[in-house]
Chimera marker file (.cmm) of the C-alpha trace (Angstrom):
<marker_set name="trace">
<marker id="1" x="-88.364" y="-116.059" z="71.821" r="1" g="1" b="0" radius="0.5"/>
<marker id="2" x="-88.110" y="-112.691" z="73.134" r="1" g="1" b="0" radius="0.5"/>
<marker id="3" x="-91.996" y="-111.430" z="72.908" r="1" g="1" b="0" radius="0.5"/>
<marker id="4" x="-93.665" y="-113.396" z="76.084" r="1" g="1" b="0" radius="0.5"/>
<marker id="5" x="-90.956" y="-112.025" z="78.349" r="1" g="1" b="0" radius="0.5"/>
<marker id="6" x="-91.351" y="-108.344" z="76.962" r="1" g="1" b="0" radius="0.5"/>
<marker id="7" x="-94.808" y="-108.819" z="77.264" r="1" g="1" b="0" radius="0.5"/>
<marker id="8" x="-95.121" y="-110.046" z="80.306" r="1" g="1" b="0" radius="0.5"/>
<marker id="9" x="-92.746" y="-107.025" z="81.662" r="1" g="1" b="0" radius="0.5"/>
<marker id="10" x="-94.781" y="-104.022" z="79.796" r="1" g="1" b="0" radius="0.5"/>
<marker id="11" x="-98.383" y="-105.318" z="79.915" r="1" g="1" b="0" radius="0.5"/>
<marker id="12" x="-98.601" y="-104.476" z="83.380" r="1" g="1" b="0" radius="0.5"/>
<marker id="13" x="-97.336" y="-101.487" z="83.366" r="1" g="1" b="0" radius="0.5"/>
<marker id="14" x="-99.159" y="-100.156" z="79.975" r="1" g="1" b="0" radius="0.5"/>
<marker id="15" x="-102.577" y="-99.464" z="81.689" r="1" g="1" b="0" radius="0.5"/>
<marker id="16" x="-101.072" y="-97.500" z="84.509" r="1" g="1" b="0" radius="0.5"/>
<marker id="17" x="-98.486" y="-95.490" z="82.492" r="1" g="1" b="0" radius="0.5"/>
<marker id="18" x="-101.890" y="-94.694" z="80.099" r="1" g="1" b="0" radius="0.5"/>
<marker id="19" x="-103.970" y="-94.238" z="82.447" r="1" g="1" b="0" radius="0.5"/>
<marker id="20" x="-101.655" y="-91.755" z="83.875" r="1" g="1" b="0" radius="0.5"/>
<marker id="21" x="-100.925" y="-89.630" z="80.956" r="1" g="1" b="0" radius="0.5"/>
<marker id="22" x="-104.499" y="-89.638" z="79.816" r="1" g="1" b="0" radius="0.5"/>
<marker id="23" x="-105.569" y="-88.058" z="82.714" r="1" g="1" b="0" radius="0.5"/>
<marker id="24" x="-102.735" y="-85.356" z="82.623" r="1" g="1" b="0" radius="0.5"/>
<marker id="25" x="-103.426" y="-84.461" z="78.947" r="1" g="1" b="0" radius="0.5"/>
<marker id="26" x="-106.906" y="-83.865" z="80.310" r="1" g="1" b="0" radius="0.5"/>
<marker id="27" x="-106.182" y="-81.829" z="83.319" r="1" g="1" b="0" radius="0.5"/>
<marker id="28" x="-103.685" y="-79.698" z="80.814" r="1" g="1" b="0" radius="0.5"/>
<marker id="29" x="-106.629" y="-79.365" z="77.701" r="1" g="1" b="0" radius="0.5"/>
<marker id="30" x="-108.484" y="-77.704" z="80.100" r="1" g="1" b="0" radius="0.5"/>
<marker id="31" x="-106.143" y="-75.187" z="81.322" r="1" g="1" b="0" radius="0.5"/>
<marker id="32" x="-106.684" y="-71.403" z="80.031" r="1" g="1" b="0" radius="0.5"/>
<marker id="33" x="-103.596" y="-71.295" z="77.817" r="1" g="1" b="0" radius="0.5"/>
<marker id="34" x="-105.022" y="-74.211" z="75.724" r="1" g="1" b="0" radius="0.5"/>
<marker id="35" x="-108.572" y="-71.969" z="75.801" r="1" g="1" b="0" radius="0.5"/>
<marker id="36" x="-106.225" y="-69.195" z="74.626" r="1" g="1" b="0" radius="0.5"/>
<marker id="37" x="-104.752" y="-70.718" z="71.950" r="1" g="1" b="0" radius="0.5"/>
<marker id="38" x="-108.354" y="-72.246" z="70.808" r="1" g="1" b="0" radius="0.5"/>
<marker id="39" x="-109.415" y="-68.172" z="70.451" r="1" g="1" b="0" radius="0.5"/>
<marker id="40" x="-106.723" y="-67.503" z="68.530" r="1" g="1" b="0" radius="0.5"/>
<marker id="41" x="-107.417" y="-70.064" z="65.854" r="1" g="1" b="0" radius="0.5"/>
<marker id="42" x="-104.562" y="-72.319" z="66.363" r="1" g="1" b="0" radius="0.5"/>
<marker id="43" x="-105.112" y="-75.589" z="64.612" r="1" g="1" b="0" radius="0.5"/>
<marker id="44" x="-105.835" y="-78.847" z="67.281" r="1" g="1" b="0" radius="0.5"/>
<marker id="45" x="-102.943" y="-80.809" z="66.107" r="1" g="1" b="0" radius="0.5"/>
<marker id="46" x="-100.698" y="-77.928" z="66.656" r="1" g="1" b="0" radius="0.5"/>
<marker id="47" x="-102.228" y="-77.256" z="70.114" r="1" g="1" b="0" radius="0.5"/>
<marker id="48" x="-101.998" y="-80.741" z="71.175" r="1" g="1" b="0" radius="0.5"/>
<marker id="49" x="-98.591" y="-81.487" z="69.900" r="1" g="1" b="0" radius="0.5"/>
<marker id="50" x="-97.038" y="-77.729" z="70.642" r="1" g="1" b="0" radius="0.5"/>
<marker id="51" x="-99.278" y="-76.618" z="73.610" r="1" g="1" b="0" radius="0.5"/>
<marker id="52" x="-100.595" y="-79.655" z="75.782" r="1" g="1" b="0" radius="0.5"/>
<marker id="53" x="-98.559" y="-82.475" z="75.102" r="1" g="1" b="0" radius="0.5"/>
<marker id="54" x="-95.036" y="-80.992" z="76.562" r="1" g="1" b="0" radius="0.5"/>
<marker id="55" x="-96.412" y="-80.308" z="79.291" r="1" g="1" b="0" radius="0.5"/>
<marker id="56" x="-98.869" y="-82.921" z="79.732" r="1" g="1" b="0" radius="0.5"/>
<marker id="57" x="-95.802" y="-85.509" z="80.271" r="1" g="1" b="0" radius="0.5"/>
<marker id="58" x="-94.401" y="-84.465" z="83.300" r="1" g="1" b="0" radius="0.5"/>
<marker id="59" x="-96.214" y="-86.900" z="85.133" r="1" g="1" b="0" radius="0.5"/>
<marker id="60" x="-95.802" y="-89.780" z="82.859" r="1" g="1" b="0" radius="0.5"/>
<marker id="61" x="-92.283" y="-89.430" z="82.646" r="1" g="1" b="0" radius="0.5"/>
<marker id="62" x="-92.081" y="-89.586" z="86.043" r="1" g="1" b="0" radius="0.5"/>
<marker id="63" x="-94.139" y="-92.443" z="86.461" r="1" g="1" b="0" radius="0.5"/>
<marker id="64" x="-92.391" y="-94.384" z="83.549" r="1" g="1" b="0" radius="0.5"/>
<marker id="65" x="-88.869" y="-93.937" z="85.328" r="1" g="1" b="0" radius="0.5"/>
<marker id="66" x="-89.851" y="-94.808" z="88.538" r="1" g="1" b="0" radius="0.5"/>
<marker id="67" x="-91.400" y="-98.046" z="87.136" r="1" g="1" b="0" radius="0.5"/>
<marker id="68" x="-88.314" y="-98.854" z="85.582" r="1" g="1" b="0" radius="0.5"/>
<marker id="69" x="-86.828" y="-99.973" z="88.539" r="1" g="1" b="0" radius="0.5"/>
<marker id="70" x="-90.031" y="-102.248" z="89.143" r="1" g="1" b="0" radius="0.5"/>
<marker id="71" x="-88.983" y="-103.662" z="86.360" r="1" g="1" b="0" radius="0.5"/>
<marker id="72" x="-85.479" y="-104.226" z="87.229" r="1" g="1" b="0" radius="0.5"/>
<marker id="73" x="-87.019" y="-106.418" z="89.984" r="1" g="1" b="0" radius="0.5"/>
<marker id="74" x="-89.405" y="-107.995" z="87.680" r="1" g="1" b="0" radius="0.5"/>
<marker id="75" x="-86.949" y="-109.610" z="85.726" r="1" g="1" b="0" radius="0.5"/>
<marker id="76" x="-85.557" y="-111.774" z="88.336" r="1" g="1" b="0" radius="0.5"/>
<marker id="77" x="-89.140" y="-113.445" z="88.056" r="1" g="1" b="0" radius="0.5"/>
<marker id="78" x="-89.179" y="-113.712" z="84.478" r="1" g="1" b="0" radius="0.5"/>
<marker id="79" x="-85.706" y="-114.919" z="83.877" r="1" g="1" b="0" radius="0.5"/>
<marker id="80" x="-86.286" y="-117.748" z="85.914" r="1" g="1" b="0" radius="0.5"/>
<marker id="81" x="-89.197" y="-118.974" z="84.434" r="1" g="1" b="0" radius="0.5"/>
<marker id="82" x="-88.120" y="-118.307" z="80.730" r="1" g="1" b="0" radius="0.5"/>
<marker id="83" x="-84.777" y="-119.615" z="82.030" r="1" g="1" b="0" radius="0.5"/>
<marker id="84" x="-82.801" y="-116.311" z="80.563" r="1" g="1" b="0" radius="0.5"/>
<marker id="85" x="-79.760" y="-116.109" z="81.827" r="1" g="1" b="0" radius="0.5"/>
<marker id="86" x="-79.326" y="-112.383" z="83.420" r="1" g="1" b="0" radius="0.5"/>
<marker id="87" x="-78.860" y="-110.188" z="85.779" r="1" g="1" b="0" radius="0.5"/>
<marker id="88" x="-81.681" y="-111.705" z="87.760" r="1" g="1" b="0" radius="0.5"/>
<marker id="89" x="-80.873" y="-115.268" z="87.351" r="1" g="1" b="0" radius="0.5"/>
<marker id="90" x="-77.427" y="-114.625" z="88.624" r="1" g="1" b="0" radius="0.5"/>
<marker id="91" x="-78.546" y="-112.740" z="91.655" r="1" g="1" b="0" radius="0.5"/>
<marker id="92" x="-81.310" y="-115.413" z="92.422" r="1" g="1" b="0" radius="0.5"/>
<marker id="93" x="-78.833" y="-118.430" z="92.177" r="1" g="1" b="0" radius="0.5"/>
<marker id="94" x="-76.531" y="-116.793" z="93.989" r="1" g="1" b="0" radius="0.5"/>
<marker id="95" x="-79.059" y="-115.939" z="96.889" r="1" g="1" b="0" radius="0.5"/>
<marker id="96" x="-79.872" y="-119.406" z="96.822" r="1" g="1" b="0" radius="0.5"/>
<marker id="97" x="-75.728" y="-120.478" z="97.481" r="1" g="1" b="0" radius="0.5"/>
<marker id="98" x="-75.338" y="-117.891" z="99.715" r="1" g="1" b="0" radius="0.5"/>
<marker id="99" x="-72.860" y="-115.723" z="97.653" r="1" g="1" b="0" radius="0.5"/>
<marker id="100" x="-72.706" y="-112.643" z="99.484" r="1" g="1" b="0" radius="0.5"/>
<marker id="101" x="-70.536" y="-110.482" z="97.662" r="1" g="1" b="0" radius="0.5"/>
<marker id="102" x="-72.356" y="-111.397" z="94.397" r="1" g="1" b="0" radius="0.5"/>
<marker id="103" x="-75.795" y="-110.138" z="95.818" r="1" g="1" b="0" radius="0.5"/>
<marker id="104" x="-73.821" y="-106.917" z="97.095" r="1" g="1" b="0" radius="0.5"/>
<marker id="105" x="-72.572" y="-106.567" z="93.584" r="1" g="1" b="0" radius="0.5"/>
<marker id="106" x="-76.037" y="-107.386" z="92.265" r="1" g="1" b="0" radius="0.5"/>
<marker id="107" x="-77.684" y="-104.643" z="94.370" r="1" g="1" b="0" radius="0.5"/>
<marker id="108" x="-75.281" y="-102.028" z="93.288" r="1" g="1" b="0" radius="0.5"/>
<marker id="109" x="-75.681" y="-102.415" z="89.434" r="1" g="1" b="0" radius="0.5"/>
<marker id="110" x="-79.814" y="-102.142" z="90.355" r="1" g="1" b="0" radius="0.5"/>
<marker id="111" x="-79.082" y="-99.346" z="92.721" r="1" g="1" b="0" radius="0.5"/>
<marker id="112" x="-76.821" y="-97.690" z="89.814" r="1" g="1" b="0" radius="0.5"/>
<marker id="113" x="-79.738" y="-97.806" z="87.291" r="1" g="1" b="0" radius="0.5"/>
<marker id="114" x="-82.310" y="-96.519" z="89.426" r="1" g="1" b="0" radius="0.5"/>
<marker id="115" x="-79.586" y="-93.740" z="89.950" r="1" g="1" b="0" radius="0.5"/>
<marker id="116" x="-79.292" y="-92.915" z="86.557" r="1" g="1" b="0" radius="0.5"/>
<marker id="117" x="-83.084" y="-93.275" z="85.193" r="1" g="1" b="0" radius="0.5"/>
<marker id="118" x="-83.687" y="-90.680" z="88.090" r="1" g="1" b="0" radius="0.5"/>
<marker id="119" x="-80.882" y="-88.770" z="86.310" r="1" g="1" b="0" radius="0.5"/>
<marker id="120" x="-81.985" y="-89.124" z="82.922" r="1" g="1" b="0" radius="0.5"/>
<marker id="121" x="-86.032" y="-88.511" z="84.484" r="1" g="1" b="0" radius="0.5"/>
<marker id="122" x="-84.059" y="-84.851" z="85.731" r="1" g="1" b="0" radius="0.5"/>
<marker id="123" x="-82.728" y="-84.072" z="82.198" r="1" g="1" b="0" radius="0.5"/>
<marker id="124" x="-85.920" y="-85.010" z="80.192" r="1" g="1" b="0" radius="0.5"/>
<marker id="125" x="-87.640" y="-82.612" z="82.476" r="1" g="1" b="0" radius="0.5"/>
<marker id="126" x="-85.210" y="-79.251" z="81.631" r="1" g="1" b="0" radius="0.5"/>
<marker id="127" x="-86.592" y="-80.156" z="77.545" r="1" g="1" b="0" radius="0.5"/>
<marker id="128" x="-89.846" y="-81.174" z="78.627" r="1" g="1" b="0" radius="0.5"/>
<marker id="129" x="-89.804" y="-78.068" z="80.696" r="1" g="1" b="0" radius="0.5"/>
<marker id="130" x="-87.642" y="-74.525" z="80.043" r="1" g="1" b="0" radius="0.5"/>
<marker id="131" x="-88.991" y="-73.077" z="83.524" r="1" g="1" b="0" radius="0.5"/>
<marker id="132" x="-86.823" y="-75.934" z="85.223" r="1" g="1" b="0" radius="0.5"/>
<marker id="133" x="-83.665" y="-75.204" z="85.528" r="1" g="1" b="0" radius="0.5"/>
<marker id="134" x="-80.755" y="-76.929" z="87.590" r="1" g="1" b="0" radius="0.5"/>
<marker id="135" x="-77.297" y="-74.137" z="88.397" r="1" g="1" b="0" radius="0.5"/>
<link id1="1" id2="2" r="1" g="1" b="0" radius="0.2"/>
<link id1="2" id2="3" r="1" g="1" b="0" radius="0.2"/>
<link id1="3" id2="4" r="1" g="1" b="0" radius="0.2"/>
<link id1="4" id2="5" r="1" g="1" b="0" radius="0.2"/>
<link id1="5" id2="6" r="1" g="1" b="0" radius="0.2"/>
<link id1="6" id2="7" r="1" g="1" b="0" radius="0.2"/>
<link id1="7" id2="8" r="1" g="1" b="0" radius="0.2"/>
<link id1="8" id2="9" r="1" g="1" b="0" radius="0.2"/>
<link id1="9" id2="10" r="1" g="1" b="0" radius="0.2"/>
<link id1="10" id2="11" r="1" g="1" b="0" radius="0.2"/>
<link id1="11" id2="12" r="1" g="1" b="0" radius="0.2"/>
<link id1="12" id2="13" r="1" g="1" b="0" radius="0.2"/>
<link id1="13" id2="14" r="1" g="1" b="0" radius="0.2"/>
<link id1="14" id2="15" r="1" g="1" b="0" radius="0.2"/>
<link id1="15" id2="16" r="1" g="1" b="0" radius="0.2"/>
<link id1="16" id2="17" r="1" g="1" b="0" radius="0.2"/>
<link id1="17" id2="18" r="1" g="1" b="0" radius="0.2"/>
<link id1="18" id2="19" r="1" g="1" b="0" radius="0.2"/>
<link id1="19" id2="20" r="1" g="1" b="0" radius="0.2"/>
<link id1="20" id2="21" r="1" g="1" b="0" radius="0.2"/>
<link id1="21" id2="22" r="1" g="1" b="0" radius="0.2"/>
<link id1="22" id2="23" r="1" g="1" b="0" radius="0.2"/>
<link id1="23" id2="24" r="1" g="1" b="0" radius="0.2"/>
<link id1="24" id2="25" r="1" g="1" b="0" radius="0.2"/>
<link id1="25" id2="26" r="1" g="1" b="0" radius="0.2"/>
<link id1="26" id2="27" r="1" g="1" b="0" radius="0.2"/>
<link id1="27" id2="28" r="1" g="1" b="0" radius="0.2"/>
<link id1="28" id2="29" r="1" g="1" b="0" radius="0.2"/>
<link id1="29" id2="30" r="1" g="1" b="0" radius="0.2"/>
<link id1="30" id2="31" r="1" g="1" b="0" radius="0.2"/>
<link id1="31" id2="32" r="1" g="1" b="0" radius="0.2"/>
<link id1="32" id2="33" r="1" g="1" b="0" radius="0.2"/>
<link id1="33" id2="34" r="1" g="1" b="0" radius="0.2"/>
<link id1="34" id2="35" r="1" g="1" b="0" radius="0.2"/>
<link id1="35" id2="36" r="1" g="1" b="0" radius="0.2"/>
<link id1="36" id2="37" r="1" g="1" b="0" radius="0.2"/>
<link id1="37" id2="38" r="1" g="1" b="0" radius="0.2"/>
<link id1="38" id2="39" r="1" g="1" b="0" radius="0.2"/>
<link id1="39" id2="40" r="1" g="1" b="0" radius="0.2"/>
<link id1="40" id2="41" r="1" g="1" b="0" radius="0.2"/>
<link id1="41" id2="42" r="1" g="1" b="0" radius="0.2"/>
<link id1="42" id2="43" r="1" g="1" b="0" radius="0.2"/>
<link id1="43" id2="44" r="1" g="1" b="0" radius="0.2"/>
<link id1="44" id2="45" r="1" g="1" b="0" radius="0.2"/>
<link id1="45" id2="46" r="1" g="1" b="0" radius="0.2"/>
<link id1="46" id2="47" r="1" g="1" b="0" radius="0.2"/>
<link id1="47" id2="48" r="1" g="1" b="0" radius="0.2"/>
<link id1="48" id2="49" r="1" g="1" b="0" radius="0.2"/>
<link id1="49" id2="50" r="1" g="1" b="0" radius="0.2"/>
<link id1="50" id2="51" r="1" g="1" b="0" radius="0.2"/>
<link id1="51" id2="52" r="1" g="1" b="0" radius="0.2"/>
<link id1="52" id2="53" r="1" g="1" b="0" radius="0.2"/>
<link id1="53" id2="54" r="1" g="1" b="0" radius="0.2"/>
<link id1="54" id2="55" r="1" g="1" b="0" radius="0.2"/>
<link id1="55" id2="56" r="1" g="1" b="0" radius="0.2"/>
<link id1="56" id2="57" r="1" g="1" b="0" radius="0.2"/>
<link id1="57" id2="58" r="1" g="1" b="0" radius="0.2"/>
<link id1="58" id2="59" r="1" g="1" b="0" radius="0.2"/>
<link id1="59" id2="60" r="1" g="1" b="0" radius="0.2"/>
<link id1="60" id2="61" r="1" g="1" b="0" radius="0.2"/>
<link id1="61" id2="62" r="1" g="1" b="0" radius="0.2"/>
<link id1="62" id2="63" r="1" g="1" b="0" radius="0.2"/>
<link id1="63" id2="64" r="1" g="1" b="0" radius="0.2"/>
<link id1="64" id2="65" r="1" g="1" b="0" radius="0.2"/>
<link id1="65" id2="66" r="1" g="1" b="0" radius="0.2"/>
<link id1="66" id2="67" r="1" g="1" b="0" radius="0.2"/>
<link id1="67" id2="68" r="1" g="1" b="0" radius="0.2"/>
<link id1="68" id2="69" r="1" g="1" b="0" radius="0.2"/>
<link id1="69" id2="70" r="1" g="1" b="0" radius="0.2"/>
<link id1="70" id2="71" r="1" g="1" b="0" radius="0.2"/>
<link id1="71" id2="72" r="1" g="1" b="0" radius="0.2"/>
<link id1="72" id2="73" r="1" g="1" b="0" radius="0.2"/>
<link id1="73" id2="74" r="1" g="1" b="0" radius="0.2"/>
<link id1="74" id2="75" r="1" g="1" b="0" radius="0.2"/>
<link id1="75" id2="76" r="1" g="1" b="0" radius="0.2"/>
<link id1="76" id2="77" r="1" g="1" b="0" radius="0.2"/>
<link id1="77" id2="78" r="1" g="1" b="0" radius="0.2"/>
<link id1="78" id2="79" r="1" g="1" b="0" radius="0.2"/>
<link id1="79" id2="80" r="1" g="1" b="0" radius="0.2"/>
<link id1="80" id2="81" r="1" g="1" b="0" radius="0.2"/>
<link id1="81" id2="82" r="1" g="1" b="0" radius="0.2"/>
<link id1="82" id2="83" r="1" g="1" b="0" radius="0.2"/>
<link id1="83" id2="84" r="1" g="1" b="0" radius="0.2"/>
<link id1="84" id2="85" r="1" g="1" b="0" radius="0.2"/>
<link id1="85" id2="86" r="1" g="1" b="0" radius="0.2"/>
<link id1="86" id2="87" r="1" g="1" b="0" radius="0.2"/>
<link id1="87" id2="88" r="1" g="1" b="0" radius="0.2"/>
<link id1="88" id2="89" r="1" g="1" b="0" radius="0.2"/>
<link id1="89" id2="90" r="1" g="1" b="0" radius="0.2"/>
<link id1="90" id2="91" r="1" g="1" b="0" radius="0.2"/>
<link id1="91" id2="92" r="1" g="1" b="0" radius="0.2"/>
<link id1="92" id2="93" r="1" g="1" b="0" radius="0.2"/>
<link id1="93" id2="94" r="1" g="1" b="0" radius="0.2"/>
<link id1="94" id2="95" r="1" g="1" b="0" radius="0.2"/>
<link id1="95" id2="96" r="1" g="1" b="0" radius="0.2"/>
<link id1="96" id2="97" r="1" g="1" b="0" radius="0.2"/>
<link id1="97" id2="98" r="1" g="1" b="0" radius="0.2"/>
<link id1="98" id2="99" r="1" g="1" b="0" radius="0.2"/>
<link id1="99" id2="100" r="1" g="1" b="0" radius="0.2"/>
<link id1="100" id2="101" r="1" g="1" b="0" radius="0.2"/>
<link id1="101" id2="102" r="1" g="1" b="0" radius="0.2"/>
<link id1="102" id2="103" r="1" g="1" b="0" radius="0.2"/>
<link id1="103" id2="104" r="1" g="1" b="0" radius="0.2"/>
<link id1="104" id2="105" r="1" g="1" b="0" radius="0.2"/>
<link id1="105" id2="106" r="1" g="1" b="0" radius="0.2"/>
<link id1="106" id2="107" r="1" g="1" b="0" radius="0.2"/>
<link id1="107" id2="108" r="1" g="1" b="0" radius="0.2"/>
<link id1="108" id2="109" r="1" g="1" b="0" radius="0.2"/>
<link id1="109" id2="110" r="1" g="1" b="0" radius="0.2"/>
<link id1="110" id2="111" r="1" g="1" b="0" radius="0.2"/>
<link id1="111" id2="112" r="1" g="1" b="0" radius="0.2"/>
<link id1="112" id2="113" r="1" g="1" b="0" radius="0.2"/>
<link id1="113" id2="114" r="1" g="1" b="0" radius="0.2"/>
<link id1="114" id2="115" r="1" g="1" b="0" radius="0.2"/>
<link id1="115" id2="116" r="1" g="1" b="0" radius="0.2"/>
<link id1="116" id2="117" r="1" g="1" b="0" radius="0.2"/>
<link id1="117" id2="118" r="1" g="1" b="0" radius="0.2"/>
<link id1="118" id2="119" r="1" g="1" b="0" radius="0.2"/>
<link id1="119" id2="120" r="1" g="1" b="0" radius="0.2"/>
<link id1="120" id2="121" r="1" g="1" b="0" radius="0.2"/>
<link id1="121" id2="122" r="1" g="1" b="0" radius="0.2"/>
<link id1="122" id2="123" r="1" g="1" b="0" radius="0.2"/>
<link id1="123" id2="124" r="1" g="1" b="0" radius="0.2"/>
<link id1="124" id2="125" r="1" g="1" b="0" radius="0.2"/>
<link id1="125" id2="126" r="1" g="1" b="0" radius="0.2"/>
<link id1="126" id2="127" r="1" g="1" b="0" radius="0.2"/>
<link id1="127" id2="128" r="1" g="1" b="0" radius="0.2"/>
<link id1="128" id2="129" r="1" g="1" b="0" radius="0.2"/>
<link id1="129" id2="130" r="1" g="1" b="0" radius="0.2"/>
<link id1="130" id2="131" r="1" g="1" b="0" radius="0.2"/>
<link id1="131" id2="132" r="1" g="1" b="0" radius="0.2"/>
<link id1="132" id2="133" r="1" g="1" b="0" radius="0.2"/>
<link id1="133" id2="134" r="1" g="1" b="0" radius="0.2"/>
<link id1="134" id2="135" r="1" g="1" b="0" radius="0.2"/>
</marker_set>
């Protein structure tokens, strides 16, 4: 019951979220540190995992939070046509009665959440990253 609407949500987004950390793992493999770590006989697992990979998803991350707000939006569409009843079904039904206050309550909960997946995008970056640092 629950796999066409997931699907429909993440399918979209896969390629580009792929796409994205593919080429970021490949701009990172080819920076000197990796070459370094290749002279000193470091294993490629350990390289990839250890070396590239941390700092390969920066971008990614950052990609994949800002995309969860698209998705926020997206699920006014699918609600309605899997007829889920949700966050986006409310605030569609009550843009289509004219319910002010409910689509000002609406907004705020989406507004909250792309407040805190910005926050949580920050804090995934300081473990991602110990050179980033927020006093």
């Amino acid at each position: 019951m629950v796999i066409l609407p997931v699907l429909t949500l993440t399918l979209i987004e896969l390629g580009y979220i792929l796409r994205i950390t593919r080429a970021s793992m490949v701009e990172v493999m080819k920076s000197p540190y990796i070459r370094t770590a290749y002279l000193k006989g470091l294993p490629y697992w350990r390289i990839v995992f250890k070396h590239a990979l941390r700092n390969a998803l920066m971008a990614p991350i950052t990609v994949i939070m800002l995309h969860v707000n698209w998705l926020m939006g997206g699920i006014v569409i699918v609600e309605v046509v899997f007829g889920y009843p949700g966050l986006g079904k409310y605030l569609l039904d009550s843009a289509m009665f004219k319910d002010i206050n409910a689509l000002e309550a609406g907004a705020m909960i989406l507004v909250s959440v792309a407040v805190l997946t910005q926050l949580v995008a920050d804090i995934i970056y300081t473990f991602l990253n110990p050179r980033i640092r927020y006093a």
